[in-house]
Z-matrix of the N, CA and C atoms (Angstrom, degrees):
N
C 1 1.440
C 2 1.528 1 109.21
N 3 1.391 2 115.02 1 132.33
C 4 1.361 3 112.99 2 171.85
C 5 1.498 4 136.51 3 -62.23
N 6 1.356 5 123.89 4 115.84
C 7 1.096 6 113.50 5 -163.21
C 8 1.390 7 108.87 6 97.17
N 9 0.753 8 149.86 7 -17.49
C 10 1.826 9 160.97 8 168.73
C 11 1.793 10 104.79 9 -68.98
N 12 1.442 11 112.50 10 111.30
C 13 1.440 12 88.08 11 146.66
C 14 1.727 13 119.10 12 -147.17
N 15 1.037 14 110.58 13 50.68
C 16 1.058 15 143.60 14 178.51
C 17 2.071 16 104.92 15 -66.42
N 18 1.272 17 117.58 16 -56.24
C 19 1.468 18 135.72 17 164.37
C 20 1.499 19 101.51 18 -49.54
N 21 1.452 20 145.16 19 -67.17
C 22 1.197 21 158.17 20 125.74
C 23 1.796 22 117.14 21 17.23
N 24 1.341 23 99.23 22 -45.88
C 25 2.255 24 96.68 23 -159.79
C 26 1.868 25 84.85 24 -90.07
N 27 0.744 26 86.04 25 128.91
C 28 1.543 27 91.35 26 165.32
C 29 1.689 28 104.52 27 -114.85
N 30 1.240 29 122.55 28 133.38
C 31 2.044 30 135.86 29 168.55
C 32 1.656 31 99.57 30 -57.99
N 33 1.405 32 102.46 31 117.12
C 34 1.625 33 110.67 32 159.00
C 35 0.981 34 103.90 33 -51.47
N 36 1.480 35 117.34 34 168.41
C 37 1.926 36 122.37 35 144.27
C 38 0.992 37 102.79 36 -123.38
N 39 1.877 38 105.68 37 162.32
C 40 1.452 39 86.94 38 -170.83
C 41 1.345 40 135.56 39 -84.33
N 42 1.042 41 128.41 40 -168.18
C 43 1.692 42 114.91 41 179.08
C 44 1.435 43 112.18 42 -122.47
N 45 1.411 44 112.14 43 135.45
C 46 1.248 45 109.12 44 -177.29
C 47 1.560 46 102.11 45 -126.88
N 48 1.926 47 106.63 46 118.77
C 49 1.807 48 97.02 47 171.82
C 50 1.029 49 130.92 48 -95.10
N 51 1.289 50 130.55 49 109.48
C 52 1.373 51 117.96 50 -172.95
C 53 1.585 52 145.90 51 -44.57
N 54 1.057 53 132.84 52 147.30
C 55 1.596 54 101.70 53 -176.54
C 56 1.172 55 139.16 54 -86.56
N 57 1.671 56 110.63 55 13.33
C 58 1.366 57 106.41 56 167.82
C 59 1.948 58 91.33 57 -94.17
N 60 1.007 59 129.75 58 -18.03
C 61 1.475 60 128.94 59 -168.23
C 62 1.884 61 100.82 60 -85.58
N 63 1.254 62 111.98 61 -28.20
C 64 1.575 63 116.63 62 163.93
C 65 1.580 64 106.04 63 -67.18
N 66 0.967 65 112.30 64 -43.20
C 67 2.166 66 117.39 65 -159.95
C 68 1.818 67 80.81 66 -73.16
N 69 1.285 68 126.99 67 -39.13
C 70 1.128 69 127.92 68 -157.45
C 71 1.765 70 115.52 69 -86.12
N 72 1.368 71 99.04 70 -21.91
C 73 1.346 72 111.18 71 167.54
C 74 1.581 73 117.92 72 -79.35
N 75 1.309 74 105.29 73 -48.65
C 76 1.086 75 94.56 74 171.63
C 77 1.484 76 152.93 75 -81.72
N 78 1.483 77 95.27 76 -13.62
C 79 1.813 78 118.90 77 159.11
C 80 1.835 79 94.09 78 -55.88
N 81 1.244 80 118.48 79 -71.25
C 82 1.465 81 112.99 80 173.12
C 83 1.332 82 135.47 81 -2.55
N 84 1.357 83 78.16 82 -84.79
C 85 2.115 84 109.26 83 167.91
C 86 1.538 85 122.89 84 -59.51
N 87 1.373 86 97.79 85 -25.45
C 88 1.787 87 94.06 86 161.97
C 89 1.666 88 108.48 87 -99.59
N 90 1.257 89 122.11 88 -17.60
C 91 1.548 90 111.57 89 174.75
C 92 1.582 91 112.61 90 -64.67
N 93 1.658 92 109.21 91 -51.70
C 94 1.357 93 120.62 92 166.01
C 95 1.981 94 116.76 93 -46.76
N 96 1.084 95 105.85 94 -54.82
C 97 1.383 96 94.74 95 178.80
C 98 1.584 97 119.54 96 -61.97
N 99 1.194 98 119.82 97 -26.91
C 100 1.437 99 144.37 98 -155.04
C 101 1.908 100 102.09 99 -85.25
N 102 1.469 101 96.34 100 -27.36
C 103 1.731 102 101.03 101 -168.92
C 104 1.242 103 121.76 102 -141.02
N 105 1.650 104 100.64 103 -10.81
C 106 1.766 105 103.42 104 169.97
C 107 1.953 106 124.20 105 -108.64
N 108 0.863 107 113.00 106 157.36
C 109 1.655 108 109.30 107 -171.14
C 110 1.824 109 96.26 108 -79.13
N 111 1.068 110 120.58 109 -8.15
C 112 1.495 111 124.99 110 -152.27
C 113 2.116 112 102.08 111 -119.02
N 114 1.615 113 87.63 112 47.45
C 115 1.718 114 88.38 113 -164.16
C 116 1.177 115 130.64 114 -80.71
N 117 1.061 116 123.75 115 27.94
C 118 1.771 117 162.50 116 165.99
C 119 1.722 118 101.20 117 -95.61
N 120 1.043 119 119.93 118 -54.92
C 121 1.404 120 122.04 119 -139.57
C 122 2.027 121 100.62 120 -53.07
N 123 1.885 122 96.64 121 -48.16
C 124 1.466 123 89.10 122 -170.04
C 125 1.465 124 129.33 123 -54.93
N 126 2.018 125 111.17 124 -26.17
C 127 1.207 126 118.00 125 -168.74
C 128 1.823 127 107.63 126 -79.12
N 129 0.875 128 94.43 127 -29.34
C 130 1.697 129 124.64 128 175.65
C 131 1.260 130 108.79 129 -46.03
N 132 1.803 131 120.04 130 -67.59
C 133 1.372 132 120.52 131 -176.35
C 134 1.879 133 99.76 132 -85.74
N 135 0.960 134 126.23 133 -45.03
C 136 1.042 135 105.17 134 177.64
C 137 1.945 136 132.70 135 -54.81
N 138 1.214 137 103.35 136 -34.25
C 139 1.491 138 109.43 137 161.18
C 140 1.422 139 109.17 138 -64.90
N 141 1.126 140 125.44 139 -30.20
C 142 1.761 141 126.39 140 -165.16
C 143 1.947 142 92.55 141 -77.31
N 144 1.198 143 115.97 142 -19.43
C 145 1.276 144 127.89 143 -150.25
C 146 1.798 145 100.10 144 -98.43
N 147 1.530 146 101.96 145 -60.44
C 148 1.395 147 111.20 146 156.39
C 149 1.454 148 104.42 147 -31.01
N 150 1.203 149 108.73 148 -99.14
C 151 1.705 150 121.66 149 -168.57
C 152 1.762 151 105.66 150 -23.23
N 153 1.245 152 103.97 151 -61.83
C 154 1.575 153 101.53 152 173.82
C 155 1.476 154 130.36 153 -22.19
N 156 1.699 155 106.14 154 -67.78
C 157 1.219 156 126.39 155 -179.56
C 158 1.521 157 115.93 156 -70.25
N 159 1.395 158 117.67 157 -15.73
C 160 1.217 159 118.01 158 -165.65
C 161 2.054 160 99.24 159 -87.35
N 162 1.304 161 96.46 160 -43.83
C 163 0.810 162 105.44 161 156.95
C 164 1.675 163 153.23 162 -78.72
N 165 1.207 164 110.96 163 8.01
C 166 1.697 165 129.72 164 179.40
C 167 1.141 166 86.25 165 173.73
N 168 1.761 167 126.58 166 88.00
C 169 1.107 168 146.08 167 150.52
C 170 1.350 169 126.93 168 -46.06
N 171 1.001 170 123.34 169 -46.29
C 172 1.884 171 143.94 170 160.41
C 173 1.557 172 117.72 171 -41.27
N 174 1.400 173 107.32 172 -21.43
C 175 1.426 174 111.69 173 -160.59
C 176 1.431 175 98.36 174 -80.51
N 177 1.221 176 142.32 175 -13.99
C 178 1.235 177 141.40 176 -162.28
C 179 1.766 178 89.82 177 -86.99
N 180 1.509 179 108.23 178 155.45
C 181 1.544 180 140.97 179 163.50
C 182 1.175 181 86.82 180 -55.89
N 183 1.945 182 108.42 181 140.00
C 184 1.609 183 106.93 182 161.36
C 185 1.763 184 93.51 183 -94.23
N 186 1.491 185 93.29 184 138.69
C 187 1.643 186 105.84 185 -178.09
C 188 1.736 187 112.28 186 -102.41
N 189 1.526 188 119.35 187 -43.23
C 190 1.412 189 103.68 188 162.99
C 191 1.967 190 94.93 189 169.30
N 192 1.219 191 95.96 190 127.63
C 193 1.627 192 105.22 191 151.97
C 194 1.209 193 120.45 192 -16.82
N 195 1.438 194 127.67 193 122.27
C 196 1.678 195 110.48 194 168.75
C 197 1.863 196 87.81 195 -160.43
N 198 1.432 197 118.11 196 131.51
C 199 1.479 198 127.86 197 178.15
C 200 1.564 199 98.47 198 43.55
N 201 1.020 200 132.11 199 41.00
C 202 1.369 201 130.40 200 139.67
C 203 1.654 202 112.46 201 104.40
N 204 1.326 203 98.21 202 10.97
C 205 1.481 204 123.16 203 -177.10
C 206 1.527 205 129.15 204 -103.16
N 207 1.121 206 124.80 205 128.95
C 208 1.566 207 118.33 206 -170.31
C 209 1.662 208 82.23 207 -96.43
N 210 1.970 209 100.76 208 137.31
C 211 1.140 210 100.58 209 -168.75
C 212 1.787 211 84.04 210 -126.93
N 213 1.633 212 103.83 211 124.72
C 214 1.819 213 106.57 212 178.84
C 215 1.527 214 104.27 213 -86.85
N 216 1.232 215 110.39 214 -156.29
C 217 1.707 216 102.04 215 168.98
C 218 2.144 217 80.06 216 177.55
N 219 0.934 218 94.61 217 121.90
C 220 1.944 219 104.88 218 156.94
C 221 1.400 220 110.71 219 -114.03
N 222 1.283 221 102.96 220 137.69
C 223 1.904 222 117.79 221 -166.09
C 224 1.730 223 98.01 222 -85.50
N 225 1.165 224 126.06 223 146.40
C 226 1.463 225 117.34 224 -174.75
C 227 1.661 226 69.99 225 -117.53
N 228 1.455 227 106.73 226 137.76
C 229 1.447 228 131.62 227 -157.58
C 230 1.735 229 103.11 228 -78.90
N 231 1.262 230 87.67 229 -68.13
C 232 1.732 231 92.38 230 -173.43
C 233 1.675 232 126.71 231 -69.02
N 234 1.398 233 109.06 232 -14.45
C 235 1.201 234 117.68 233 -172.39
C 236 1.509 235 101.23 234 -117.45
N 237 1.285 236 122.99 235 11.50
C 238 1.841 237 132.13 236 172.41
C 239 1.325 238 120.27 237 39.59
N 240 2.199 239 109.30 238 30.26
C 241 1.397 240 104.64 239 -179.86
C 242 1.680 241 114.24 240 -99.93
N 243 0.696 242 127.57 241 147.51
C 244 1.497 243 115.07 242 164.18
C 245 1.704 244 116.74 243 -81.90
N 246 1.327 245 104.88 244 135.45
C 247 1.548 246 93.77 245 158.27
C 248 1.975 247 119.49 246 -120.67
N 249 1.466 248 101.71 247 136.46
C 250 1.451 249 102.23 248 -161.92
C 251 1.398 250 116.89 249 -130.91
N 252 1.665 251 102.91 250 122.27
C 253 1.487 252 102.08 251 -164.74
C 254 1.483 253 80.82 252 -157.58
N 255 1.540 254 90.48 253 167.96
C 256 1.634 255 130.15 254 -169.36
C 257 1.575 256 103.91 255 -107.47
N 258 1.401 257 112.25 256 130.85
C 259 1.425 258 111.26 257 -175.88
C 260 1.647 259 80.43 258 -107.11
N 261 1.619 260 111.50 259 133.99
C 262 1.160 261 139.58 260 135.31
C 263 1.584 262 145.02 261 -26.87
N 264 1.274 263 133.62 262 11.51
C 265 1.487 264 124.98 263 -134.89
C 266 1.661 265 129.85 264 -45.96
N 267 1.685 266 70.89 265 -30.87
C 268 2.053 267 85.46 266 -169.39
C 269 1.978 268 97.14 267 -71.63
N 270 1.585 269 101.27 268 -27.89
C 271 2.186 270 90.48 269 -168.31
C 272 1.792 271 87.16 270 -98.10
N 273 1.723 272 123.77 271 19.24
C 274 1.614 273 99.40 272 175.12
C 275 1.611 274 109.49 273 42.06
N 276 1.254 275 104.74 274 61.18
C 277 1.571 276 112.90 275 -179.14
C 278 1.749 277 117.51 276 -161.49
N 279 1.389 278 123.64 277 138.73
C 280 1.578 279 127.55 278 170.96
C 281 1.444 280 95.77 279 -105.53
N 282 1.315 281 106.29 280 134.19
C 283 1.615 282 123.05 281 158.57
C 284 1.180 283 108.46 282 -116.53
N 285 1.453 284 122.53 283 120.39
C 286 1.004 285 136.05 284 -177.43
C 287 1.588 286 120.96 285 -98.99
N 288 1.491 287 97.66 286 104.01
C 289 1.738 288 95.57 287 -163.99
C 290 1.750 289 124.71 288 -72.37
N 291 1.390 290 92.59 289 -33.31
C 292 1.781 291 120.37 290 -161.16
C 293 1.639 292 109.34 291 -103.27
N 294 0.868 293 106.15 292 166.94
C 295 1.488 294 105.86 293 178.90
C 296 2.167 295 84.37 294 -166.96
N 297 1.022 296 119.20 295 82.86
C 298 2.061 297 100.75 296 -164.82
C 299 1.329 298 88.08 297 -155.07
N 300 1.799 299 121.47 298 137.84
C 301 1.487 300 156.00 299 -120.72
C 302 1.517 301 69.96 300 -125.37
N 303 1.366 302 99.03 301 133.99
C 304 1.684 303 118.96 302 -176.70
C 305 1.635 304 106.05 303 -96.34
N 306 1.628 305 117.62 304 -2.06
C 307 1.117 306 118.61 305 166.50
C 308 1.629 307 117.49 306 -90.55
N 309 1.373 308 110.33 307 2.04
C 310 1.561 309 114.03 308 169.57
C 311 1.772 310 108.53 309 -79.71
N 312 1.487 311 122.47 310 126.99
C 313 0.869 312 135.95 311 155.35
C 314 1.659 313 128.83 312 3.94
N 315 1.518 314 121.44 313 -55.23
C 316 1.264 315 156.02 314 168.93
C 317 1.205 316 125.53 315 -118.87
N 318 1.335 317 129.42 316 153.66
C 319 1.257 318 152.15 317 177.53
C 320 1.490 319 111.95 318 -78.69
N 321 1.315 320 124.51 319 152.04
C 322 1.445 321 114.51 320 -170.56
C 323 1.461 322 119.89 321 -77.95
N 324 1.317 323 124.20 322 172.36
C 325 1.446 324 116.36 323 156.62
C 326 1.123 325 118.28 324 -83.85
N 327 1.792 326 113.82 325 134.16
C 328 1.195 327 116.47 326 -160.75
C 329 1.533 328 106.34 327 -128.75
């Protein structure tokens, strides 16, 4: 309907980062500032990335089962990190476990 956008707002949930996925963000965000000309860029896509998931939680790749948890992961494109967390349904909540550079060999422990 024109003029309607009510169909449109979708409810965040909230987000919760974990603290090995915080320690992990932020080693990141200072490696990136420390070695790239573009030292905005990582906090940039990764918040754009947050907001995403918080908001259409589902949208993430399912990445793999672990303690009883479906664990997604969305690739932040330009900066080749993944971020990987478990949406909650029953606490209306994302915990975000991972914060780990998709150019490392392996996937994190999760």
């Amino acid at each position: 309907m024109p003029g309607s956008t009510s169909s449109s707002i979708e409810s965040a949930v909230k987000l919760v980062l974990l603290e090995e996925a915080q320690q992990q963000f932020e080693e990141e965000d200072a490696w990136w500032r420390e070695n790239r000309d573009a030292k905005e860029l990582f906090i940039d896509e990764f918040s754009a990335v947050l907001g995403r998931i918080s908001s259409m939680p589902e949208v993430g790749q399912r990445y793999r089962r672990t303690h009883g948890k479906l664990i997604q992961r969305m690739l932040m494109m330009k900066t080749r990190c993944h971020v990987y967390y478990f949406h909650d349904q029953a606490q209306d909540a994302v915990e975000v476990h991972s914060v780990w550079g998709a150019r490392k060999k392996r996937g994190p422990k999760l």
